[in-house]
VMD Tcl script that builds the backbone (N, CA, C; Angstrom):
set m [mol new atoms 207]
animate dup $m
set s [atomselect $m all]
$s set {name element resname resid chain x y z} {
  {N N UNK 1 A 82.915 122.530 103.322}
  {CA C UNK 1 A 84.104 121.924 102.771}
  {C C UNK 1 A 85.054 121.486 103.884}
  {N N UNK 2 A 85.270 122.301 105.119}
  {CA C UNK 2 A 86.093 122.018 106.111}
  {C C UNK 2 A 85.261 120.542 106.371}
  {N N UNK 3 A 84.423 120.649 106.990}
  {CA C UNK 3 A 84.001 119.242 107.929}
  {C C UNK 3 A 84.250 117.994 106.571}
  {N N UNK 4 A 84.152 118.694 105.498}
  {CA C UNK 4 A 84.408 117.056 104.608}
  {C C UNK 4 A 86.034 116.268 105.248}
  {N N UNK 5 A 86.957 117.284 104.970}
  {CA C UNK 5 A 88.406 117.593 104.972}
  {C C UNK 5 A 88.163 116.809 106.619}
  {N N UNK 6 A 87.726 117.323 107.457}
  {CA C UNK 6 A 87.298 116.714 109.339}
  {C C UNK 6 A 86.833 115.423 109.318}
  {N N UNK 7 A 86.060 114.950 108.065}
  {CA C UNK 7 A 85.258 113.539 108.642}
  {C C UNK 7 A 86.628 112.471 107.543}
  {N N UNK 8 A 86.933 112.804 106.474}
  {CA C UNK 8 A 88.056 111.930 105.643}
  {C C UNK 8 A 89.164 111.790 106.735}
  {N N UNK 9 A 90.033 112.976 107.363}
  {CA C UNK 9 A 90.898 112.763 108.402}
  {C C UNK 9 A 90.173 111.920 109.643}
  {N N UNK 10 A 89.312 112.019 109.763}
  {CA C UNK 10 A 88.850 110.791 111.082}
  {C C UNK 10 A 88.534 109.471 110.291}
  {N N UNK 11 A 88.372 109.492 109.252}
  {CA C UNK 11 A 88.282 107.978 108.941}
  {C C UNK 11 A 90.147 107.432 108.283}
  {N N UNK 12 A 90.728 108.376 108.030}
  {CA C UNK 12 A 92.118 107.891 107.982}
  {C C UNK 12 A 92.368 107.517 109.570}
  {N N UNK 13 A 92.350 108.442 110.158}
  {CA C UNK 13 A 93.064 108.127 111.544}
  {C C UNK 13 A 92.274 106.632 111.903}
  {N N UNK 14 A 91.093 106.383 111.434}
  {CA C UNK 14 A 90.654 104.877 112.115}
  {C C UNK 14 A 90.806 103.574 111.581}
  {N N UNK 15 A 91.449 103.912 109.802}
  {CA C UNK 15 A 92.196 103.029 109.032}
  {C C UNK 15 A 93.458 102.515 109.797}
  {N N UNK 16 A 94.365 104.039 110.231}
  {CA C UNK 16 A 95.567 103.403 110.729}
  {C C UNK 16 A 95.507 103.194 111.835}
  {N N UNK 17 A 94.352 103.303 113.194}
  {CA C UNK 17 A 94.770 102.567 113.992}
  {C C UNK 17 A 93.728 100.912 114.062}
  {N N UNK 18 A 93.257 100.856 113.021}
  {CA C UNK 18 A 92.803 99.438 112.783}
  {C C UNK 18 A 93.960 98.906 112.170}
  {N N UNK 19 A 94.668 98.911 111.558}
  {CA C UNK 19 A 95.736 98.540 110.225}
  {C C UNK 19 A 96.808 97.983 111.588}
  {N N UNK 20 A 97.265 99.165 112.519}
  {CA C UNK 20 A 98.178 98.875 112.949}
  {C C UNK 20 A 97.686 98.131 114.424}
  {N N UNK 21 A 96.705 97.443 114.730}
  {CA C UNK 21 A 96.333 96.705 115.925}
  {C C UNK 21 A 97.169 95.799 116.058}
  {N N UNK 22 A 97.576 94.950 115.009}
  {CA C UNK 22 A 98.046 93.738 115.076}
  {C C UNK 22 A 99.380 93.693 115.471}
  {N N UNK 23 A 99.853 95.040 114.928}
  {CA C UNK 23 A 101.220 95.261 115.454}
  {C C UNK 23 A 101.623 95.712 117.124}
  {N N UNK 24 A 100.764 96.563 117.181}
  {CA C UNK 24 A 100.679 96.676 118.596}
  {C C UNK 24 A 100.812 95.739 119.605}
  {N N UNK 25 A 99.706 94.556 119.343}
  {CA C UNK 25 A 99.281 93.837 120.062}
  {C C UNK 25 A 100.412 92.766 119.982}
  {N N UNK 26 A 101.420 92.340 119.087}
  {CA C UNK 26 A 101.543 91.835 118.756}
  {C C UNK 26 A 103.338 91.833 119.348}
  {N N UNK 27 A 103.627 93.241 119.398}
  {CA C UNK 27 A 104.899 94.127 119.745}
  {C C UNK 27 A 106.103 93.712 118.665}
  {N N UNK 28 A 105.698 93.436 117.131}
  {CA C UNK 28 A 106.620 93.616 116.035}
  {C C UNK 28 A 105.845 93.427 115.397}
  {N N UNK 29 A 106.753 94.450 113.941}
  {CA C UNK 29 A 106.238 94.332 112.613}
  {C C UNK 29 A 106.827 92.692 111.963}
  {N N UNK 30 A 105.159 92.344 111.263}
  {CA C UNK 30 A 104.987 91.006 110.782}
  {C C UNK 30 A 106.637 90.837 109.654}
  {N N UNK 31 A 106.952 89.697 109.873}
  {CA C UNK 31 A 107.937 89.423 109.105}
  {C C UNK 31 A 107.563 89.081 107.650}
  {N N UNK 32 A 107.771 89.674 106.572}
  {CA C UNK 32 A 106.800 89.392 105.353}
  {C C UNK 32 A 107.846 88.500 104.093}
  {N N UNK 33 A 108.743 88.839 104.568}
  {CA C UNK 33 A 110.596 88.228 103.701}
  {C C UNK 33 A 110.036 86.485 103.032}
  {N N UNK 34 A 110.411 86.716 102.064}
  {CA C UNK 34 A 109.932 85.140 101.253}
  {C C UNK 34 A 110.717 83.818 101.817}
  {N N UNK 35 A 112.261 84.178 102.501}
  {CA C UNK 35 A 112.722 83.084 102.957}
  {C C UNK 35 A 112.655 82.928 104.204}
  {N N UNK 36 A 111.596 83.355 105.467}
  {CA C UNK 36 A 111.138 83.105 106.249}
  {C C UNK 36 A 109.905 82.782 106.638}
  {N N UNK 37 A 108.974 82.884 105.853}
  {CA C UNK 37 A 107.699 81.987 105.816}
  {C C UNK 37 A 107.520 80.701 105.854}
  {N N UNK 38 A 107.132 79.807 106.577}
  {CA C UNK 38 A 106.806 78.685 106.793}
  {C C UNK 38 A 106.182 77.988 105.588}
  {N N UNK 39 A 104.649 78.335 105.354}
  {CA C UNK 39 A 104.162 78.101 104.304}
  {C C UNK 39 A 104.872 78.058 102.706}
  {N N UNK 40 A 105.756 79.549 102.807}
  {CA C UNK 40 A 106.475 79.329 101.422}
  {C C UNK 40 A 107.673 77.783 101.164}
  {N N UNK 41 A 108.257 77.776 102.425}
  {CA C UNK 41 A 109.400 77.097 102.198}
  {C C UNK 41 A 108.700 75.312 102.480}
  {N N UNK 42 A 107.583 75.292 102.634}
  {CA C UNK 42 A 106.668 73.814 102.527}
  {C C UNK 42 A 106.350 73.720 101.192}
  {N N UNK 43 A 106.009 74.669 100.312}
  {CA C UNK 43 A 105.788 74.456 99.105}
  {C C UNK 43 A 107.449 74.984 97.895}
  {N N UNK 44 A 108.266 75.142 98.870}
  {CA C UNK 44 A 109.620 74.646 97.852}
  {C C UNK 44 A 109.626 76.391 97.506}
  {N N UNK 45 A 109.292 77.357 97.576}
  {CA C UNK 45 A 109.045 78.677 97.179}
  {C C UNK 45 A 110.617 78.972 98.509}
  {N N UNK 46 A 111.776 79.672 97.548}
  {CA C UNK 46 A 112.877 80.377 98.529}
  {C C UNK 46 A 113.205 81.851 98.039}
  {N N UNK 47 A 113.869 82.339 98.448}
  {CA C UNK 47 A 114.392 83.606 98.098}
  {C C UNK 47 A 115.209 83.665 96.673}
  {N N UNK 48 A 114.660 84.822 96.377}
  {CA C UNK 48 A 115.742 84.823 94.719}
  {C C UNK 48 A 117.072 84.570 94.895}
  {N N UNK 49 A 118.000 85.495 95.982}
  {CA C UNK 49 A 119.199 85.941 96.204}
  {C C UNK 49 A 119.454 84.670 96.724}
  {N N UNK 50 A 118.697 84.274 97.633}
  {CA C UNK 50 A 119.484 82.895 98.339}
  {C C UNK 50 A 119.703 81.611 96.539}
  {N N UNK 51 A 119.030 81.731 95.908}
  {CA C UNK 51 A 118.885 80.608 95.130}
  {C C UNK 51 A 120.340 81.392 94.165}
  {N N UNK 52 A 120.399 82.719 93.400}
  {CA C UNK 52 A 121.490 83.041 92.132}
  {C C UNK 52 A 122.756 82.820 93.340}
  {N N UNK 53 A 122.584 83.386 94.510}
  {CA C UNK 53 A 124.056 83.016 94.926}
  {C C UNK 53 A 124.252 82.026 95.123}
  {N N UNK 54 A 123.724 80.593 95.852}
  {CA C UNK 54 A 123.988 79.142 95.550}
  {C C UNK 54 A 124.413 78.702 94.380}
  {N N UNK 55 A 123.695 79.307 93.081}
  {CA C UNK 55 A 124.297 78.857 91.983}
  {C C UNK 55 A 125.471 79.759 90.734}
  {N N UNK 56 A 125.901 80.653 91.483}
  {CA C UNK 56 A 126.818 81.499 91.023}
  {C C UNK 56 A 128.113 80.749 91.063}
  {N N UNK 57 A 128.351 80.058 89.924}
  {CA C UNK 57 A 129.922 79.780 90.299}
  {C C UNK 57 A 130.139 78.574 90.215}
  {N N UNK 58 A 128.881 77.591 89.934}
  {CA C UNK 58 A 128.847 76.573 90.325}
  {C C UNK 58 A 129.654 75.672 88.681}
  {N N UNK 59 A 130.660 74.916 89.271}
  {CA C UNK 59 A 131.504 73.857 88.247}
  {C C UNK 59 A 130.991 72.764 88.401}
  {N N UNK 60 A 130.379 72.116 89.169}
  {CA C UNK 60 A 129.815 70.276 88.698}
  {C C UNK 60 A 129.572 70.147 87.927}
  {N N UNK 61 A 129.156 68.821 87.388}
  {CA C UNK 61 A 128.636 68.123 86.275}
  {C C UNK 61 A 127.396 68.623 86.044}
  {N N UNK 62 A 126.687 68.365 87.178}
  {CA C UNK 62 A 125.230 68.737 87.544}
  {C C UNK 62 A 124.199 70.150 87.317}
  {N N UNK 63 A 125.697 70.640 87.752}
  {CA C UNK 63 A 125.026 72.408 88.053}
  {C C UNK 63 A 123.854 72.512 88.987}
  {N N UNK 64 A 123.229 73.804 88.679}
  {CA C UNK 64 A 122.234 74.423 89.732}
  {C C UNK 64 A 120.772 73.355 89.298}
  {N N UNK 65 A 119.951 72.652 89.637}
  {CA C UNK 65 A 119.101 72.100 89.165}
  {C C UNK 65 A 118.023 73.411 89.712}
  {N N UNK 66 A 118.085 73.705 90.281}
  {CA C UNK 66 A 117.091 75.013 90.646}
  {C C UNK 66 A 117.047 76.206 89.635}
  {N N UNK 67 A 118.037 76.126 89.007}
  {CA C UNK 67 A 117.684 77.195 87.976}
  {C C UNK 67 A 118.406 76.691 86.577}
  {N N UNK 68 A 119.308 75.845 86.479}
  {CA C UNK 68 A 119.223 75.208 85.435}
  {C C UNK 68 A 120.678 75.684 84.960}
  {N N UNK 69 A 121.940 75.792 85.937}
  {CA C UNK 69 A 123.061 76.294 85.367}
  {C C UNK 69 A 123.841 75.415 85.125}
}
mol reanalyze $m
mol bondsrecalc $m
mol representation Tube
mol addrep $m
């Protein structure tokens, strides 16, 4: 039963230092935030908060066309 408990802890320990190579190598954690992605903001995809506070408040004629206020 011990060596099961010995071989699961050596394959965790080789999950996290595969998992975390990229970071290492890399010297920061990946930025994952929706309004800093490149890809998102090419396909029109922004942050929730950035979009309700733009349209919080808003008096034009027009309103928020992004969310429809």
């Amino acid at each position: 039963m011990f060596q099961f408990f010995l071989i699961i802890a050596a394959l965790v320990a080789i999950a996290v230092v595969c998992l975390s190579v990229g970071i290492i190598v890399k010297g920061k954690f990946p930025d994952t935030h929706v309004g800093h992605n490149a890809d998102m903001k090419k396909m029109g995809i922004t942050c929730i908060k950035k979009d309700s506070t733009f349209c919080q408040g808003r008096t034009d004629s027009e309103g928020c066309k992004g969310c429809q206020v």
